[in-house]
N, C-alpha and C positions, 0 to 999 in steps of 0.2 A: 473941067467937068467933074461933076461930085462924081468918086465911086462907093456905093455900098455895099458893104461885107453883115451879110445876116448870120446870126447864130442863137444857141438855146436852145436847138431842137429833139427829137428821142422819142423813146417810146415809155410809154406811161398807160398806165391801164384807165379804163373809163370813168372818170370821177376824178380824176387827177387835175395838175395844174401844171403848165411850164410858165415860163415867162422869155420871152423871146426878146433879142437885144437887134437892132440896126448900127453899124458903126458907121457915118460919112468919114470920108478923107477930106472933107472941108468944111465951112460952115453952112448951117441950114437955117438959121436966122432969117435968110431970107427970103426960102423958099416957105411960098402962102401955105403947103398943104401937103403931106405925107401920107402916105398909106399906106398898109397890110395890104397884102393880097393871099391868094393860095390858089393851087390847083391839082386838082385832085389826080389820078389816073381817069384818061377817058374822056375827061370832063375839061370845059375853056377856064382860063384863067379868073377870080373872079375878086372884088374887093372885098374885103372882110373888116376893115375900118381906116377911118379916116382923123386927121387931126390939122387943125387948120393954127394959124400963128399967133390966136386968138384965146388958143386951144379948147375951139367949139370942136365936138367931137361929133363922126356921125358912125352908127353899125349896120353892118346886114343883120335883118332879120333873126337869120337862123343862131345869129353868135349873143345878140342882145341881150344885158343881164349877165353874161357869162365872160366877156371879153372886156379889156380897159387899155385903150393905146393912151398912150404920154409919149413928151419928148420933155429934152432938156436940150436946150440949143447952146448951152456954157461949155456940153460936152458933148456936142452934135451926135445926139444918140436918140434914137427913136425906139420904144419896147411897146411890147403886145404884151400882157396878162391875161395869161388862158384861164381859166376856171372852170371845173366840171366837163372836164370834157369829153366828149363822147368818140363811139368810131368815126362817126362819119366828119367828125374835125380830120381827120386821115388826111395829108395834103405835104408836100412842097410847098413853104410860107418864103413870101419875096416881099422888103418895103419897096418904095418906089416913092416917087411925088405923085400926087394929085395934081391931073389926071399925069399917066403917068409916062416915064421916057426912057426911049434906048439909049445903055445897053442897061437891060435887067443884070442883077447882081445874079449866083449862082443858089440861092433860095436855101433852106435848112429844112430837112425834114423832120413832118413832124407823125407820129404812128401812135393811136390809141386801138388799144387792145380792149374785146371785148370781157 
């Protein structure tokens, strides 16, 4: 079973940018579909983008224009490119497969300052 270790996360003031790194401990080559997710305090866990083997890419809404996942399956690493971002990006970011499977990795925080 793949494990996922996320990192890249911090605090950055609003308008800022991180870029967030997935590491598998094995290959993803085959897996069809990866994704971002986050969850805020309060609030259910929710996807924030997606990337398929194809690398058709799909975003939520609220990130669109602002967010760019990629993988590189040479070095089984999946990254999110934040851009612009605001408080309410605020969240514990976790990738996972699409749709997605136990056990979640332990997620990277991420804190925009107003």
């Amino acid at each position: 079973q793949v494990q996922l270790v996320e990192s890249g996360g911090g605090l950055v003031q609003a308008g800022g940018s991180l870029r967030l790194s997935c590491a598998a401990s094995g290959s993803i080559a085959s897996i069809n579909a990866m994704g971002w997710y986050r969850q805020a305090p309060g609030k259910q866990r929710e996807l924030v983008a997606r990337i398929f083997s194809g690398s058709v890419t799909n975003y939520a809404g609220s990130v669109k224009g602002r967010f760019t996942i990629s993988r590189d399956n040479g070095k089984n690493t999946v990254f999110l490119q934040m851009n612009s971002l605001k408080p309410e990006d605020t969240a514990v970011y976790y990738c996972n497969t699409f749709p997605p499977r136990d056990p979640w990795g332990q997620g990277t925080q991420v804190t925009v300052s107003s």
